[in-house]
KOLLO-107667 format. One record per residue: x, y, z of N, C-alpha, C, O in turn. Coordinates in steps of 0.001 Angstrom, whole numbers, padded with zeros to 6 digits, always signed. Last residue first. Example, Ala and Ser with C-alpha at 12.3 -4.5 7.8 and 13.67 -1.06 7.14 Angstrom:
+012850-002250+007080+013670-001060+007140+012900+000030+007870+013409+001138+008039
+013190-005690+007800+012300-004500+007800+013200-003300+007800+014236-003319+008465
//
This chain:
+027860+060333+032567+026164+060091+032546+025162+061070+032806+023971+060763+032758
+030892+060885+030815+029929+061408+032013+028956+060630+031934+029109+059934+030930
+032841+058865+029928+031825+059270+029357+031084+059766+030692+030743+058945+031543
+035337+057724+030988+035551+058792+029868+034388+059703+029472+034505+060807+028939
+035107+055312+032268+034708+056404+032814+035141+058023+032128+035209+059113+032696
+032237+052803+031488+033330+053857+030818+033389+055223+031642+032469+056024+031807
+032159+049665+032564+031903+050874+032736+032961+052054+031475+034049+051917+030915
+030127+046588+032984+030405+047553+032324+030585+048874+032829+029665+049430+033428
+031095+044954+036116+030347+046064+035866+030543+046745+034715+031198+047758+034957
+031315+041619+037874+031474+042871+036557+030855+043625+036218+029744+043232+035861
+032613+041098+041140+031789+041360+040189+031820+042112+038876+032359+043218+038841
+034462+038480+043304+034113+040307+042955+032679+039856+041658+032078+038807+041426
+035784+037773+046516+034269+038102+045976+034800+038745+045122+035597+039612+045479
+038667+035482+046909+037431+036777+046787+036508+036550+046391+036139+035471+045927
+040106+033514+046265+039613+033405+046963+038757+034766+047694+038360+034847+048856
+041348+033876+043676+042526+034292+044759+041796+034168+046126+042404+034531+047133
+039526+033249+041890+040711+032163+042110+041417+032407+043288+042010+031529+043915
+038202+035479+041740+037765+034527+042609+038689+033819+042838+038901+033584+044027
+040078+037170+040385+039830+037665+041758+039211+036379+042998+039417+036219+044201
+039965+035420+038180+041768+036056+038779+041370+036480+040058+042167+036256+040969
+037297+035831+036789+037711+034107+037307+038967+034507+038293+038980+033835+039324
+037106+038111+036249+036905+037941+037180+036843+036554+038152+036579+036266+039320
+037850+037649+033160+038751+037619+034041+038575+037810+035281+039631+037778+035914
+034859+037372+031950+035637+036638+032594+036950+036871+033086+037258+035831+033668
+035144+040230+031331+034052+039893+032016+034402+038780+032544+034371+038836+033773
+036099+041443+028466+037157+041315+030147+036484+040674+031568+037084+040612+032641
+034176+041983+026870+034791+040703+026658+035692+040161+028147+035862+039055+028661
+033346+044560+027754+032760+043115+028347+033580+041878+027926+033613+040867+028626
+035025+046998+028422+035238+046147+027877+034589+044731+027921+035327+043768+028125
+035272+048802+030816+034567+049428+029355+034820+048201+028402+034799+048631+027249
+035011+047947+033902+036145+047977+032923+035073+048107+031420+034151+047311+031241
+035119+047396+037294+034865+048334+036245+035645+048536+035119+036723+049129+035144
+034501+045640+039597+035668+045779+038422+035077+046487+037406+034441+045821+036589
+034541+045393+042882+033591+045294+042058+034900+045754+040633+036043+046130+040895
+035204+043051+045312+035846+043487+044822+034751+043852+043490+034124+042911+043004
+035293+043051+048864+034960+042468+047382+035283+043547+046673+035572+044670+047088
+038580+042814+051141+037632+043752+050618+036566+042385+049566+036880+041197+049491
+040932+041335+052783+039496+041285+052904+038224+041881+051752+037120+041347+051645
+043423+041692+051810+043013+042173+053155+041290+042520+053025+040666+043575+053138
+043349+040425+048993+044037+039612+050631+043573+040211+051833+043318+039524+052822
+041463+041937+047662+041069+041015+048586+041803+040395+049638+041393+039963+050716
+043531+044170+047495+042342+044581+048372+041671+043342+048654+041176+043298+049780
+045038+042976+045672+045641+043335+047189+044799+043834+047855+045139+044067+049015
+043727+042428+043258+043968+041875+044056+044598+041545+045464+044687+040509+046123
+043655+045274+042599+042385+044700+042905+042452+043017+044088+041781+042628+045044
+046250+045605+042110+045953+046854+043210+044097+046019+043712+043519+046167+044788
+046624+043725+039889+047479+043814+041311+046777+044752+042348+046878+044425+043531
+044644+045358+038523+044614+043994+038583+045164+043648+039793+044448+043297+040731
+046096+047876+037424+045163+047811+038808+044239+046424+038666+043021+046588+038724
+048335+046765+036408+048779+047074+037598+047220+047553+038768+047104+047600+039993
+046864+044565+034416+048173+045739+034677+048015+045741+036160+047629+044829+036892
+043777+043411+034181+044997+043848+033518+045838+044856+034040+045438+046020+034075
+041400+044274+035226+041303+042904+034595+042815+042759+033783+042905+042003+032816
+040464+046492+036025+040943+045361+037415+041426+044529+036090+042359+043901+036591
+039360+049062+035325+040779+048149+034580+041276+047441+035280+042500+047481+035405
+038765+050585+038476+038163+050186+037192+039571+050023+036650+040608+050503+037106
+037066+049119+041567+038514+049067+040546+038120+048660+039207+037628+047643+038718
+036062+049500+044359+035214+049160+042828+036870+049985+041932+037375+051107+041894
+034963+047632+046998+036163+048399+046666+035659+048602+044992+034878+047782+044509
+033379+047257+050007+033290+047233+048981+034286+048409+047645+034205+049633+047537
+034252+045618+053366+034048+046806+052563+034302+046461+051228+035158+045618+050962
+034262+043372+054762+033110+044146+055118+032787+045367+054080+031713+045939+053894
+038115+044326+055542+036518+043073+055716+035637+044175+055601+035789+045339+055974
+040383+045337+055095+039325+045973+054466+037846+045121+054697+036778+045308+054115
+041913+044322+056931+041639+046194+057065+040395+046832+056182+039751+047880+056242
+043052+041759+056461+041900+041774+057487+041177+043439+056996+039974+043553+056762
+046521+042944+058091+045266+041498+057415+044240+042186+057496+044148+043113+058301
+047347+046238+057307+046987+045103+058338+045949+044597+057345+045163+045041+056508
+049333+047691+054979+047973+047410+055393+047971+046234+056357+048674+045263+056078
//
């Protein structure tokens, strides 16, 4: 990915808060993106301290994506 590839765009990574799409959340801010985190777990609500620390935007979104709506 070129610097920069994602400015402007909104990325929504669910299980940002652990493993490997933690890493995959945080390689969308180096190249710019925010970052929204979808994770079925509110207690995981502060680990969005890992995205800001890295100097991003993100946000928490209860989600489950097991459960249609």
């Amino acid at each position: 990915m070129s610097e920069g590839q994602f400015n402007d765009h909104i990325v929504m990574v669910t299980g940002a808060t652990t493993g490997i799409s933690r890493v995959i959340a945080l390689a969308f801010v180096q190249q710019g993106a925010r970052i929204i985190i979808g994770e079925v777990d509110v207690r995981d609500e502060d680990r969005v301290v890992t995205i800001t620390a890295a100097g991003g935007y993100a946000c928490f979104v209860e989600t489950d994506v097991s459960q249609a709506t």
